[in-house]
N, C-alpha and C positions, 0 to 999 in steps of 0.2 A: 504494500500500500504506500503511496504515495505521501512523504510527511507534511503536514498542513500545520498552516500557522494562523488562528483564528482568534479575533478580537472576542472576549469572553461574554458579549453579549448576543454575538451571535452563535456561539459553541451549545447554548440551550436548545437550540434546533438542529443541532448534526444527527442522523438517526445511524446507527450502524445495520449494515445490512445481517436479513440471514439468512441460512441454508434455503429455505426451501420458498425463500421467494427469487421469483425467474427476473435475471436482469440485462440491461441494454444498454449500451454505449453509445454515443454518439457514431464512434467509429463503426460499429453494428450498423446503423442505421444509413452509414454514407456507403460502406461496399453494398447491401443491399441495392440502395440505389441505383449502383451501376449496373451492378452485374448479380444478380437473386443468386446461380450456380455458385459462383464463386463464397458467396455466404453461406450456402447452403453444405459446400464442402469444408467448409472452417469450423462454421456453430453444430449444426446438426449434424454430419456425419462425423466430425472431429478428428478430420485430416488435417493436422495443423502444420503449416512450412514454412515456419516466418524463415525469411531471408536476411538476416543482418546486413548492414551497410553502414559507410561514413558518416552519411545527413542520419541517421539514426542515435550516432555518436554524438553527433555534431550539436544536433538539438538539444538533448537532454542536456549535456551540461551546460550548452548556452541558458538555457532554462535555469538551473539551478544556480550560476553564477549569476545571474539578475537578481533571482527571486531573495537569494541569503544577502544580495548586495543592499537589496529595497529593505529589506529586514532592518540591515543595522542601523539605515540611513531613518528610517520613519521610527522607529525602535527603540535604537541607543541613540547615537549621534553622527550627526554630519562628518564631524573631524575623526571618528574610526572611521566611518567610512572609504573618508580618503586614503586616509592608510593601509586600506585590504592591498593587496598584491591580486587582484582579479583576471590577469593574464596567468600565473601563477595556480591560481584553484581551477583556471579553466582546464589549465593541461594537465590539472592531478585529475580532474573526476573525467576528460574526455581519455585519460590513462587505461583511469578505474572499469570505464565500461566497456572501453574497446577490450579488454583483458578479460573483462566476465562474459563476454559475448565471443571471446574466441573457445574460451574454457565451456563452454552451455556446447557452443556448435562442434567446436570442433577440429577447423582451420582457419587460418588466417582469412579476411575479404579486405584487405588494408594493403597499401605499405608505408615505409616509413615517409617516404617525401611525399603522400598522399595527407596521411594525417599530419603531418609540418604545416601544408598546407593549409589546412583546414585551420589550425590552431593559430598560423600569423591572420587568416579574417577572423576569427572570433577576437585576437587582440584587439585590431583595428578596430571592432566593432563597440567594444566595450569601452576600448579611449576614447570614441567618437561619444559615446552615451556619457561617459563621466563627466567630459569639457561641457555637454548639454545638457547636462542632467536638469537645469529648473527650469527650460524649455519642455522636460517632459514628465517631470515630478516634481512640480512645486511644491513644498511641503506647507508655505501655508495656505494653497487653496485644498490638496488632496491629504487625507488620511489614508492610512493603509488600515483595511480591515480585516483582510484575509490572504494570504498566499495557498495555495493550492486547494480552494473552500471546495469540501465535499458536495455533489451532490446527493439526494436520495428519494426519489417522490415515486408515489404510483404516477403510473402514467393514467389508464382508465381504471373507473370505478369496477366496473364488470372484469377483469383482466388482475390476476395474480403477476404483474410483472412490472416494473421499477427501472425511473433513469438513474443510473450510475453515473457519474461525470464529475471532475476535478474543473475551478475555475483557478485560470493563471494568477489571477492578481481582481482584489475587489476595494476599490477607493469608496469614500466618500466625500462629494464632492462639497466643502464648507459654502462656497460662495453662493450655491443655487438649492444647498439638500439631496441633490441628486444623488445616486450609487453609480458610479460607474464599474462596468465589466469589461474586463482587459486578456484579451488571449496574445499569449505570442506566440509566432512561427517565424521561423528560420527559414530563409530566402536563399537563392541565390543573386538574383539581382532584383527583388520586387516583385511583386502583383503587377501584372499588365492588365488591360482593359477586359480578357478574355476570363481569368481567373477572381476578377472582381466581379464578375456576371456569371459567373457556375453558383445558383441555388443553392447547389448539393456541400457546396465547399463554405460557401457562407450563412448554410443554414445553422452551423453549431451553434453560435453566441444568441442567436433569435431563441432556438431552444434552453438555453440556458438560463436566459432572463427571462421565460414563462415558469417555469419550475424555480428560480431563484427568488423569484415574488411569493411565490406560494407557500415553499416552505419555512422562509426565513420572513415573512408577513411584511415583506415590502411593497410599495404602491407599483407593479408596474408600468404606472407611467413616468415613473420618476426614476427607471432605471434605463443608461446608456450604454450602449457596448461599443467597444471597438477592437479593431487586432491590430498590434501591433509589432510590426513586420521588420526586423532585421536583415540586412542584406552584406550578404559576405563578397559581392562584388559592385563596381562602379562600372559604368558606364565610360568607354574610352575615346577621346576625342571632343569631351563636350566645353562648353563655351561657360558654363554657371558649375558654381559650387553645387556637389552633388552630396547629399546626408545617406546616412548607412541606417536611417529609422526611415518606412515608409508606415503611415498612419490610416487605417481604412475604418471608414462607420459605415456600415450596411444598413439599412432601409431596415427598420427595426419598429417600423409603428404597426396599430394596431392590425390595420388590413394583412402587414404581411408577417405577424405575428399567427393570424390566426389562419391564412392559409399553412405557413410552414407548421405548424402546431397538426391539421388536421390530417396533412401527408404523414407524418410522424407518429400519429394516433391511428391511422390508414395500415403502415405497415405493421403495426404491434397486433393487430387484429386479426392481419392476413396471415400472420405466420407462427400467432400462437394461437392456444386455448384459452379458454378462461381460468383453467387451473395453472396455466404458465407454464406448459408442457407445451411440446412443436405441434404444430400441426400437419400432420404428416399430407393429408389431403390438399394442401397448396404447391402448385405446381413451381417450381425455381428454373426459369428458361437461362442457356447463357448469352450475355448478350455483350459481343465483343468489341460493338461499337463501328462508326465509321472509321474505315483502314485502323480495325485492331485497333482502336486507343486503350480500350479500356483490360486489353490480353497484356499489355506494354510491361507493366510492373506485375502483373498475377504471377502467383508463385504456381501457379498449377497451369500456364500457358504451353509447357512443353510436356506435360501430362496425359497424354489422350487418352488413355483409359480413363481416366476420371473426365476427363471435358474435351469426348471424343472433337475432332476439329469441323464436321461436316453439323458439327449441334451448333455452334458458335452462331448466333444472329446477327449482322451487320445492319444494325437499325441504329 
Protein backbone atom coordinates (compact mmCIF):
# COMPACT_ATOMS: atom_id res chain seq x y z
CA UNK A 1 0.00 0.00 0.00
CA UNK A 2 0.96 3.10 -0.85
CA UNK A 3 2.07 5.46 2.28
CA UNK A 4 -0.20 8.59 2.79
CA UNK A 5 0.18 11.59 4.56
CA UNK A 6 -3.22 12.85 5.65
CA UNK A 7 -4.26 16.11 7.46
CA UNK A 8 -6.02 14.53 10.67
CA UNK A 9 -9.33 15.97 9.96
CA UNK A 10 -9.80 14.24 7.04
CA UNK A 11 -8.09 10.74 8.35
CA UNK A 12 -11.84 10.35 10.11
CA UNK A 13 -13.05 9.39 6.71
CA UNK A 14 -10.25 6.99 5.22
CA UNK A 15 -12.34 3.46 5.22
CA UNK A 16 -9.90 0.47 4.95
CA UNK A 17 -10.91 -1.97 2.45
CA UNK A 18 -11.98 -5.69 2.98
CA UNK A 19 -11.75 -9.17 1.66
CA UNK A 20 -14.61 -9.67 0.39
CA UNK A 21 -15.75 -6.42 -1.13
CA UNK A 22 -14.83 -6.44 -5.00
CA UNK A 23 -12.69 -3.45 -6.11
CA UNK A 24 -11.79 -1.16 -9.04
CA UNK A 25 -9.03 1.09 -10.10
CA UNK A 26 -9.17 3.71 -12.19
CA UNK A 27 -6.42 1.94 -14.11
CA UNK A 28 -9.30 -1.10 -14.34
CA UNK A 29 -11.60 1.06 -15.74
CA UNK A 30 -9.12 2.80 -18.55
CA UNK A 31 -7.69 -0.78 -20.09
CA UNK A 32 -11.26 -1.66 -20.17
CA UNK A 33 -12.00 1.12 -22.03
CA UNK A 34 -9.69 0.39 -24.66
CA UNK A 35 -9.56 -2.91 -25.01
CA UNK A 36 -12.44 -5.39 -22.74
CA UNK A 37 -9.88 -8.66 -23.80
CA UNK A 38 -7.09 -7.24 -22.65
CA UNK A 39 -8.90 -6.64 -19.16
CA UNK A 40 -10.41 -9.56 -19.38
CA UNK A 41 -7.05 -11.46 -19.41
CA UNK A 42 -5.56 -9.52 -16.56
CA UNK A 43 -8.66 -9.35 -13.91
CA UNK A 44 -10.70 -12.21 -14.64
CA UNK A 45 -8.71 -14.95 -16.18
CA UNK A 46 -5.42 -13.78 -14.05
CA UNK A 47 -2.86 -13.87 -16.67
CA UNK A 48 -0.84 -11.30 -15.34
CA UNK A 49 2.60 -10.00 -17.57
CA UNK A 50 3.33 -6.78 -16.27
CA UNK A 51 6.36 -5.79 -18.25
CA UNK A 52 8.76 -3.58 -16.36
CA UNK A 53 10.35 -0.58 -17.89
CA UNK A 54 12.27 2.86 -17.36
CA UNK A 55 9.15 5.48 -17.28
CA UNK A 56 7.92 2.98 -14.75
CA UNK A 57 11.11 3.63 -12.61
CA UNK A 58 11.04 6.98 -13.64
CA UNK A 59 7.76 7.89 -12.31
CA UNK A 60 7.60 6.52 -9.14
CA UNK A 61 10.30 8.16 -7.74
CA UNK A 62 9.73 11.33 -9.41
CA UNK A 63 6.41 11.00 -7.48
CA UNK A 64 7.98 10.37 -4.23
CA UNK A 65 10.61 12.94 -4.45
CA UNK A 66 7.99 15.70 -4.82
CA UNK A 67 5.52 14.35 -2.71
CA UNK A 68 8.38 13.85 0.64
CA UNK A 69 9.79 17.40 -0.93
CA UNK A 70 5.98 19.16 -0.51
CA UNK A 71 5.86 17.25 2.97
CA UNK A 72 8.78 19.00 4.47
CA UNK A 73 8.08 22.25 2.71
CA UNK A 74 4.09 22.62 3.96
CA UNK A 75 5.15 20.54 7.09
CA UNK A 76 8.26 21.54 8.74
CA UNK A 77 9.95 24.29 6.95
CA UNK A 78 10.85 26.06 3.89
CA UNK A 79 14.78 26.21 4.95
CA UNK A 80 14.88 22.05 5.28
CA UNK A 81 13.45 22.17 2.45
CA UNK A 82 16.12 23.73 0.70
CA UNK A 83 18.48 21.62 2.17
CA UNK A 84 17.14 18.17 0.89
CA UNK A 85 19.61 16.90 -1.77
CA UNK A 86 16.55 15.92 -4.20
CA UNK A 87 18.76 14.90 -7.07
CA UNK A 88 20.33 12.61 -4.51
CA UNK A 89 16.90 10.72 -3.17
CA UNK A 90 15.93 10.68 -6.62
CA UNK A 91 18.72 8.21 -7.67
CA UNK A 92 18.52 6.36 -4.33
CA UNK A 93 14.62 5.29 -4.80
CA UNK A 94 14.94 5.23 -8.83
CA UNK A 95 18.11 2.67 -7.56
CA UNK A 96 15.78 1.16 -5.17
CA UNK A 97 13.11 0.15 -7.71
CA UNK A 98 14.96 -0.59 -10.79
CA UNK A 99 16.74 -3.30 -8.22
CA UNK A 100 13.37 -4.67 -7.00
CA UNK A 101 11.91 -4.84 -10.37
CA UNK A 102 14.94 -6.73 -11.61
CA UNK A 103 14.93 -9.18 -8.57
CA UNK A 104 10.46 -9.63 -8.82
CA UNK A 105 11.23 -10.35 -12.87
CA UNK A 106 14.16 -11.56 -13.21
CA UNK A 107 16.46 -9.72 -15.87
CA UNK A 108 17.65 -6.62 -16.58
CA UNK A 109 15.13 -4.18 -19.11
CA UNK A 110 17.62 -1.14 -18.37
CA UNK A 111 21.12 -0.16 -18.98
CA UNK A 112 23.26 1.90 -17.32
CA UNK A 113 23.50 5.15 -19.72
CA UNK A 114 19.69 4.57 -20.00
CA UNK A 115 18.98 5.07 -16.49
CA UNK A 116 21.98 8.08 -16.32
CA UNK A 117 19.75 9.35 -18.58
CA UNK A 118 16.71 9.35 -17.04
CA UNK A 119 18.15 10.45 -13.61
CA UNK A 120 20.03 13.90 -15.30
CA UNK A 121 15.96 14.85 -16.58
CA UNK A 122 14.51 14.04 -13.23
CA UNK A 123 17.48 16.47 -11.86
CA UNK A 124 16.78 19.05 -14.34
CA UNK A 125 13.22 18.75 -13.59
CA UNK A 126 13.29 19.08 -9.86
CA UNK A 127 15.98 22.35 -10.17
CA UNK A 128 13.40 23.65 -12.41
CA UNK A 129 10.48 23.14 -9.62
CA UNK A 130 12.63 24.29 -6.66
CA UNK A 131 13.86 27.89 -8.54
CA UNK A 132 9.74 27.95 -9.09
CA UNK A 133 8.48 26.58 -6.45
CA UNK A 134 5.83 29.78 -5.30
CA UNK A 135 4.95 29.83 -8.87
CA UNK A 136 3.43 26.45 -8.11
CA UNK A 137 3.20 26.14 -4.32
CA UNK A 138 2.55 29.15 -2.66
CA UNK A 139 2.38 28.40 0.64
CA UNK A 140 0.37 31.19 1.66
CA UNK A 141 -2.46 30.79 -0.71
CA UNK A 142 -2.21 26.52 -0.69
CA UNK A 143 -2.40 24.15 2.27
CA UNK A 144 -1.39 20.71 1.84
CA UNK A 145 -3.84 18.28 3.09
CA UNK A 146 -3.01 15.05 1.86
CA UNK A 147 -0.35 13.25 -0.07
CA UNK A 148 -1.37 10.05 -1.47
CA UNK A 149 -5.21 10.55 0.02
CA UNK A 150 -6.87 7.05 -0.17
CA UNK A 151 -9.80 6.46 -1.94
CA UNK A 152 -12.68 4.09 -0.97
CA UNK A 153 -16.48 4.55 -1.90
CA UNK A 154 -19.13 2.03 -3.30
CA UNK A 155 -19.47 2.99 -6.53
CA UNK A 156 -23.59 1.72 -6.91
CA UNK A 157 -25.80 1.04 -4.31
CA UNK A 158 -27.13 -2.26 -5.98
CA UNK A 159 -23.20 -3.54 -6.72
CA UNK A 160 -20.84 -5.06 -3.96
CA UNK A 161 -17.99 -3.39 -5.41
CA UNK A 162 -15.77 -0.14 -4.54
CA UNK A 163 -13.30 2.74 -6.17
CA UNK A 164 -9.91 2.14 -4.95
CA UNK A 165 -7.69 5.16 -5.93
CA UNK A 166 -4.63 7.15 -4.25
CA UNK A 167 -4.99 11.19 -4.89
CA UNK A 168 -1.34 12.70 -5.77
CA UNK A 169 -1.54 15.74 -3.70
CA UNK A 170 -4.87 17.53 -2.11
CA UNK A 171 -4.59 21.55 -1.34
CA UNK A 172 -6.63 23.69 0.19
CA UNK A 173 -7.16 26.53 -1.50
CA UNK A 174 -7.15 29.64 1.51
CA UNK A 175 -7.82 32.45 -0.84
CA UNK A 176 -11.22 31.03 -2.45
CA UNK A 177 -12.06 27.79 0.17
CA UNK A 178 -11.68 25.74 -2.71
CA UNK A 179 -9.86 21.86 -2.45
CA UNK A 180 -7.94 21.53 -5.07
CA UNK A 181 -6.98 17.87 -6.69
CA UNK A 182 -3.48 17.54 -8.16
CA UNK A 183 -2.26 14.30 -10.19
CA UNK A 184 1.17 14.09 -11.44
CA UNK A 185 2.55 12.37 -14.58
CA UNK A 186 5.77 12.05 -15.83
CA UNK A 187 6.03 13.26 -19.44
CA UNK A 188 8.37 13.13 -21.92
CA UNK A 189 7.92 16.27 -23.54
CA UNK A 190 4.06 17.30 -22.51
CA UNK A 191 0.47 16.73 -23.22
CA UNK A 192 -0.17 17.73 -26.93
CA UNK A 193 -3.52 18.67 -28.11
CA UNK A 194 -4.32 14.86 -28.98
CA UNK A 195 -3.65 13.49 -25.32
CA UNK A 196 -5.52 16.50 -23.65
CA UNK A 197 -8.66 15.29 -25.73
CA UNK A 198 -8.48 11.40 -24.93
CA UNK A 199 -11.73 11.11 -22.31
CA UNK A 200 -10.31 7.81 -21.25
CA UNK A 201 -6.85 9.43 -20.14
CA UNK A 202 -8.46 12.47 -18.59
CA UNK A 203 -11.23 10.93 -17.12
CA UNK A 204 -9.30 9.97 -13.68
CA UNK A 205 -9.30 13.31 -11.67
CA UNK A 206 -13.31 13.82 -12.99
CA UNK A 207 -13.67 10.59 -11.08
CA UNK A 208 -11.96 11.35 -8.29
CA UNK A 209 -13.58 14.48 -7.33
CA UNK A 210 -17.01 12.74 -7.57
CA UNK A 211 -16.04 10.13 -4.91
CA UNK A 212 -13.80 12.61 -3.01
CA UNK A 213 -16.95 14.91 -2.38
CA UNK A 214 -18.77 12.11 -1.17
CA UNK A 215 -16.62 10.48 1.08
CA UNK A 216 -14.77 13.18 2.62
CA UNK A 217 -18.34 15.57 2.68
CA UNK A 218 -16.97 18.03 0.47
CA UNK A 219 -19.17 20.41 -1.69
CA UNK A 220 -18.34 19.26 -5.16
CA UNK A 221 -18.52 22.21 -6.50
CA UNK A 222 -15.85 23.73 -4.68
CA UNK A 223 -13.49 21.06 -5.64
CA UNK A 224 -10.64 21.72 -8.74
CA UNK A 225 -8.45 19.39 -10.23
CA UNK A 226 -5.61 19.57 -12.30
CA UNK A 227 -2.46 17.36 -13.59
CA UNK A 228 0.35 18.27 -13.21
CA UNK A 229 2.60 17.23 -15.94
CA UNK A 230 6.58 17.06 -15.69
CA UNK A 231 8.43 16.84 -18.77
CA UNK A 232 11.94 15.26 -18.93
CA UNK A 233 12.50 16.88 -22.32
CA UNK A 234 12.55 20.50 -24.05
CA UNK A 235 11.77 21.27 -27.14
CA UNK A 236 14.86 22.14 -29.49
CA UNK A 237 15.25 25.07 -31.44
CA UNK A 238 12.62 27.37 -29.95
CA UNK A 239 12.60 31.06 -29.68
CA UNK A 240 10.88 31.41 -25.72
CA UNK A 241 11.95 30.13 -22.59
CA UNK A 242 10.44 26.77 -22.21
CA UNK A 243 9.24 25.21 -18.34
CA UNK A 244 9.62 21.44 -17.58
CA UNK A 245 6.00 21.92 -15.59
CA UNK A 246 3.14 21.78 -18.11
CA UNK A 247 -0.34 22.59 -16.09
CA UNK A 248 -3.62 20.91 -17.46
CA UNK A 249 -7.59 21.55 -15.97
CA UNK A 250 -9.84 19.38 -17.65
CA UNK A 251 -13.52 20.26 -18.12
CA UNK A 252 -14.52 19.02 -14.65
CA UNK A 253 -18.09 20.76 -14.34
CA UNK A 254 -21.12 19.26 -13.60
CA UNK A 255 -22.24 18.15 -17.34
CA UNK A 256 -19.02 16.32 -17.69
CA UNK A 257 -18.83 15.04 -14.30
CA UNK A 258 -22.00 13.21 -14.69
CA UNK A 259 -21.46 12.00 -18.04
CA UNK A 260 -17.85 10.48 -17.02
CA UNK A 261 -19.49 9.20 -13.72
CA UNK A 262 -22.38 7.25 -15.71
CA UNK A 263 -19.71 5.42 -18.28
CA UNK A 264 -17.82 4.51 -15.10
CA UNK A 265 -21.16 3.21 -13.24
CA UNK A 266 -21.96 1.63 -17.08
CA UNK A 267 -18.96 -0.42 -16.87
CA UNK A 268 -19.16 -1.69 -13.15
CA UNK A 269 -22.49 -3.18 -14.13
CA UNK A 270 -21.59 -4.69 -17.33
CA UNK A 271 -18.82 -6.72 -15.86
CA UNK A 272 -19.84 -7.56 -12.49
CA UNK A 273 -22.76 -8.98 -10.27
CA UNK A 274 -24.28 -7.54 -7.72
CA UNK A 275 -22.56 -9.66 -5.35
CA UNK A 276 -19.17 -8.39 -6.86
CA UNK A 277 -18.35 -11.57 -8.40
CA UNK A 278 -17.52 -11.34 -12.74
CA UNK A 279 -19.94 -11.64 -14.69
CA UNK A 280 -19.13 -14.34 -16.74
CA UNK A 281 -22.07 -13.70 -19.27
CA UNK A 282 -20.44 -10.35 -20.63
CA UNK A 283 -18.80 -10.71 -23.78
CA UNK A 284 -14.92 -8.83 -23.78
CA UNK A 285 -14.23 -8.27 -27.75
CA UNK A 286 -10.44 -7.37 -28.53
CA UNK A 287 -10.22 -4.25 -29.84
CA UNK A 288 -6.88 -3.38 -31.25
CA UNK A 289 -7.73 -0.02 -32.49
CA UNK A 290 -6.81 1.87 -35.62
CA UNK A 291 -3.23 0.58 -37.11
CA UNK A 292 -2.93 -1.52 -33.80
CA UNK A 293 -2.67 1.41 -31.32
CA UNK A 294 -4.01 0.09 -28.62
CA UNK A 295 -1.98 -3.81 -29.27
CA UNK A 296 1.29 -1.07 -29.06
CA UNK A 297 2.16 -1.58 -25.21
CA UNK A 298 -0.32 -4.83 -24.41
CA UNK A 299 1.80 -7.35 -22.81
CA UNK A 300 -0.23 -10.05 -24.45
CA UNK A 301 0.19 -8.41 -28.27
CA UNK A 302 2.48 -11.25 -29.36
CA UNK A 303 0.23 -13.97 -27.51
CA UNK A 304 -2.01 -15.46 -29.93
CA UNK A 305 -3.34 -18.08 -28.16
CA UNK A 306 -4.64 -15.85 -25.72
CA UNK A 307 -5.76 -12.88 -28.38
CA UNK A 308 -5.60 -15.02 -31.35
CA UNK A 309 -4.69 -12.06 -34.03
CA UNK A 310 -7.66 -12.79 -36.61
CA UNK A 311 -10.08 -11.72 -33.20
CA UNK A 312 -8.26 -8.26 -32.89
CA UNK A 313 -11.08 -5.55 -34.05
CA UNK A 314 -9.62 -2.46 -35.81
CA UNK A 315 -12.44 -0.07 -34.87
Amino acid sequence: MKESKVNNILSFSIREPKDEEAKVSYSQYSMYAKCPHQWKLRYVDKHRMDEPNIYLVFGTAMHEVIQDWLDIIYNKSLQEAKEMDLGSMLQAIMVREYTDLVEKHGSHFSTPEELEGFLRDGVEILDFISRHRVDYFNTRQLRLLAVELPLYHKILESHNVYMLGYIDLVFEDTYDNSIQVWDIKTSTAGWNKYQKADKIKISQLVLYKKYLAEQFGFDVNKINVMYFIVKRKLHEGMVYAQKRVQTFKPANGSVTLNKTLKQFENFVKMVFNEDGTYNTETKHPAIAGKANKNCKYCPYKTNFELCPKENRMKI
